[in-house]
C-alpha positions in Angstrom: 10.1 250.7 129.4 11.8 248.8 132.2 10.4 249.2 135.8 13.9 249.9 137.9 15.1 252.2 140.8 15.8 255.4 140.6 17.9 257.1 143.2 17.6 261.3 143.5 20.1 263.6 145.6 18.1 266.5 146.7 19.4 270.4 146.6 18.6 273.4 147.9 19.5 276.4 145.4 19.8 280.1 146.9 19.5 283.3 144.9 21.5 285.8 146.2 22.0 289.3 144.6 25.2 289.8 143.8 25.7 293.5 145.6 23.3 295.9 147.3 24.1 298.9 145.5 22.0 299.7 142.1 23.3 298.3 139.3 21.9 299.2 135.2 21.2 295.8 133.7 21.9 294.7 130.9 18.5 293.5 130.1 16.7 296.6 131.5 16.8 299.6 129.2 17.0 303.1 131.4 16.2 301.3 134.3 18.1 300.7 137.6 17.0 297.6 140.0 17.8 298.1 143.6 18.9 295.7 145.9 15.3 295.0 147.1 13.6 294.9 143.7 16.3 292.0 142.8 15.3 289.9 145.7 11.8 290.3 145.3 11.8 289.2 141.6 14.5 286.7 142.0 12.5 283.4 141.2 10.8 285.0 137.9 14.5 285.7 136.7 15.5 282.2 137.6 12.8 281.1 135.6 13.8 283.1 132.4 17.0 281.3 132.9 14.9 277.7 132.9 12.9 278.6 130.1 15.8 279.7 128.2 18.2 276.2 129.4 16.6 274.5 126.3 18.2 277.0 124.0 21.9 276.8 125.6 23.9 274.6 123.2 26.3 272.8 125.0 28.6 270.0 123.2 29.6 268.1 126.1 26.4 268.3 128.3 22.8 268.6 126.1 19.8 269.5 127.8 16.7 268.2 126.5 13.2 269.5 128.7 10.6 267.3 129.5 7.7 268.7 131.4 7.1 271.9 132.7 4.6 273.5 134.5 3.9 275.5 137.3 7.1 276.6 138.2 8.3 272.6 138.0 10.8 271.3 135.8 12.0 268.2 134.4 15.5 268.2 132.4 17.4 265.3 130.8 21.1 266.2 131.0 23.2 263.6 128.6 26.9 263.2 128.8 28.5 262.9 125.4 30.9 260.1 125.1 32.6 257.2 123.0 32.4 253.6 123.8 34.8 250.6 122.0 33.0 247.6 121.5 34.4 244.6 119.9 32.2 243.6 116.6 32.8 240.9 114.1 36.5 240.3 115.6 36.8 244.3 115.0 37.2 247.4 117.4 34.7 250.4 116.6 34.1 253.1 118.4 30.6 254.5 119.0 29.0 257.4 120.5 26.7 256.9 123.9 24.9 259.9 125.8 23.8 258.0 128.8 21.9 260.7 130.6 20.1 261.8 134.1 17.3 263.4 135.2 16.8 267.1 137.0 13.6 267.9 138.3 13.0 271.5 139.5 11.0 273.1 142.1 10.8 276.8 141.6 8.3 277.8 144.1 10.0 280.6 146.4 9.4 278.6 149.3 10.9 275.7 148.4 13.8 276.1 145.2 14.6 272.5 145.1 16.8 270.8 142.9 16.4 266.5 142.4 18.9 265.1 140.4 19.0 261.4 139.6 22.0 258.8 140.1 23.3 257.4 137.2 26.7 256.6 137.1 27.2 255.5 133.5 26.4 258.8 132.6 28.0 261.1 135.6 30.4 259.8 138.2 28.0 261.6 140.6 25.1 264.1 141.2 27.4 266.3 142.4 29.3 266.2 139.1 25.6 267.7 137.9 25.0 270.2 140.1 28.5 271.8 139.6 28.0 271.4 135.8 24.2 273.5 136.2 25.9 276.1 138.7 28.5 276.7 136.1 25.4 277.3 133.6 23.0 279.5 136.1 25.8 281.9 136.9 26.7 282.8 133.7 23.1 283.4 133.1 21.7 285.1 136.1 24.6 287.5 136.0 22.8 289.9 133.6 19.7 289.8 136.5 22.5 291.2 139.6 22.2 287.4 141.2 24.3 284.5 142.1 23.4 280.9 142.2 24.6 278.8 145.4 23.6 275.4 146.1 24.2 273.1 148.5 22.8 269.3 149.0 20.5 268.5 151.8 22.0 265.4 154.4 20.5 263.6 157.5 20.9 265.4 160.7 19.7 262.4 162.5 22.6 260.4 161.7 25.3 264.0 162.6 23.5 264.0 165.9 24.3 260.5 166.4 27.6 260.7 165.9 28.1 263.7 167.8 26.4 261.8 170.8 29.1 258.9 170.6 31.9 261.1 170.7 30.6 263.7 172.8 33.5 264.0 175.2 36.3 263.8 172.2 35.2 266.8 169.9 38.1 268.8 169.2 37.2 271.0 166.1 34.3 271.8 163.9 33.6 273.9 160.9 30.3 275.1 159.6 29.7 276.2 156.3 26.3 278.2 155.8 24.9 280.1 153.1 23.9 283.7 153.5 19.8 283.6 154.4 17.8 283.5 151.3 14.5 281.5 152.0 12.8 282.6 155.3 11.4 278.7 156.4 14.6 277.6 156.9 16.6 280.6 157.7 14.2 281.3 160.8 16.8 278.9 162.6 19.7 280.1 161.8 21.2 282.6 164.4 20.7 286.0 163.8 24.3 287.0 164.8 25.2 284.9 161.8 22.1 286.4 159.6 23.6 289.9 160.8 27.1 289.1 160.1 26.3 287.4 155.8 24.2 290.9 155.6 26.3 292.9 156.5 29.3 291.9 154.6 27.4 290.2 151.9 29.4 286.5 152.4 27.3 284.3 150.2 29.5 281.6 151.7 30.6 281.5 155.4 32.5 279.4 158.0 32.3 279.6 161.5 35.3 277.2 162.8 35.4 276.3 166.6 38.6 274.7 167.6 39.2 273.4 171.4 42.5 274.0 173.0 45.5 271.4 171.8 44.6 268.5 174.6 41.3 269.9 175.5 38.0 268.8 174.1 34.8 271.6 172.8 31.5 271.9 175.7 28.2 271.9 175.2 28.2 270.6 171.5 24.9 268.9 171.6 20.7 270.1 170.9 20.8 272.4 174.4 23.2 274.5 172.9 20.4 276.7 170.2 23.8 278.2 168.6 24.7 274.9 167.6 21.5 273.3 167.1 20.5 276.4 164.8 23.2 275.9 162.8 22.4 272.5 162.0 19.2 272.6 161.4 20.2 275.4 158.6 22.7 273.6 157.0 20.7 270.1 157.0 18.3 271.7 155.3 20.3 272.5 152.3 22.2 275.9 153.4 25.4 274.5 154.0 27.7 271.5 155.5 29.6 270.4 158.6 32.9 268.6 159.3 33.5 267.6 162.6 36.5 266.1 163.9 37.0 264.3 166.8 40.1 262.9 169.1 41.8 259.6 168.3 39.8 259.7 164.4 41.9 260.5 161.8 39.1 260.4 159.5 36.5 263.5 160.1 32.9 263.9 159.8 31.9 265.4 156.5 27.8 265.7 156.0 29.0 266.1 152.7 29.2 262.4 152.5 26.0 261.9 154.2 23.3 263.4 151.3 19.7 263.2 151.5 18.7 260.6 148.9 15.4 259.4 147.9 15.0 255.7 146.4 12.3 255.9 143.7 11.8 251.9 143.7 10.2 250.6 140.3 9.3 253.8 139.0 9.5 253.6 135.1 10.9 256.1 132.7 7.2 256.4 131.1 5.6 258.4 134.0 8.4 260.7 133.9 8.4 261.4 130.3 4.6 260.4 129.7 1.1 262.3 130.1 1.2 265.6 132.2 -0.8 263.4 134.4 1.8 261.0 135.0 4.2 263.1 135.4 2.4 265.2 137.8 2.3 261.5 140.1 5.6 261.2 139.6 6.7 264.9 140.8 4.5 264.2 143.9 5.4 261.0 144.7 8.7 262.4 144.5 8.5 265.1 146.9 6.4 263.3 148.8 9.6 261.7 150.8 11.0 264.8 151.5 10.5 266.2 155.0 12.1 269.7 155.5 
């Protein structure tokens, strides 16, 4: 197989239960799981739902696994299509599943998602991740949990741009994720840990907005509000749009992912020996820095 590059978008995915009274269970005969006992055995249910993702037919989106072991994943996701190609002066149409990889990290610490860029088989990752959130819900319904996930972007590059227009901030929102892994959540603010609890908002905003002609203070690292905030949502928990005077365009972190460049990694030591696909997972994760 060709050597070539292979770009991955990293995700963070957050199991949340989807209500804190009991619940009975499908899946669990004369048994109730409380609130608790969900989030405790959260990543074992997600990983009935990965075990069972090879069994999920799906006409438009096959999912073929490749490796798997300790709690790490690798998936193939194709795209079903048709392609016209010109033959012998004659039109024919033929069938192409280009395809892209998902790699899987199912440790509780960590519940990563990698998902390779490949456009002539998805017009993004994102495209991906919605199709796989579509998949997990329906599935981890039966378990009394939701699925949320969110991409992972550069906080370097927001506190840049928040430096050059320090003086003309005029609005921003911050989208966060209710708390759900406790290494990152430790710097989100626990007026906003309180507030997801307690009303059990899987997604919240928190919008500032200066006054018409004025301009928002002490948006910078100082402020630990501020800073908490994005360090959470930088580290897959959310996103951040930011707009500031005289722009018209605003800052979206959405637009700003986390990507890791595999350079000339070939397709053989991700679908080879468990050995080399065990240098591949690492050299993977390797890049990432939380």
């Amino acid at each position: 197989m060709e050597n070539k590059l292979i770009n991955f978008h990293i995700f963070r995915y957050h199991l949340l239960p989807l209500s804190k009274k009991n619940k009975q269970f499908e899946m669990f005969e004369n048994s109730d799981l409380s609130f608790e006992e969900i989030k405790e055995r959260k990543n074992e249910f997600f990983r009935n739902i990965l075990d069972e993702l090879t069994s999920i037919e799906n006409k438009h989106h096959p999912l073929k696994l490749e490796h798997n072991e300790d709690d790490k994943y690798i998936f193939k996701m194709a795209n079903k299509k048709t392609t016209r190609i010109t033959q012998n002066f004659k039109n024919q149409i033929i069938a192409n599943e280009p395809f892209c990889y998902i790699v899987f990290d199912n440790d509780p610490t960590v519940q990563k998602i990698a998902i390779s860029d490949n456009p002539e088989a998805f017009s993004s990752p994102i495209v991906v991740k919605n199709n796989l959130r579509r998949i997990f819900r329906k599935g981890l319904e039966k378990y009394g949990l939701n699925i949320e996930i969110e991409q992972l972007f550069d906080k370097k590059g927001f506190w840049e741009y928040v430096k050059e227009h320090k003086k003309e901030i005029t609005y921003i929102n911050f989208q966060f994720i209710k708390p759900n892994l406790a290494n990152i959540s430790r710097s989100l603010p626990e007026a906003f840990k309180d507030f997801a609890n307690d009303t059990n908002s899987h997604d919240s905003h928190i919008i500032i907005k200066a006054p018409e002609k004025g301009t928002l203070d002490n948006i910078n690292k100082d402020n630990k509000d501020i800073s908490g905030l994005v360090d959470y949502t930088s580290n897959g928990a959310g996103s951040i749009k930011l707009k500031v005077k005289g722009v018209r365009t605003q800052l979206n972190t959405k637009e700003n992912p986390k990507i890791i460049k595999m350079a000339e990694i070939e397709e053989a030591e991700i679908e080879g020996s468990p050995e080399e696909v065990i240098k591949f997972y690492k050299t993977l994760m390797q890049f990432e820095i939380d």
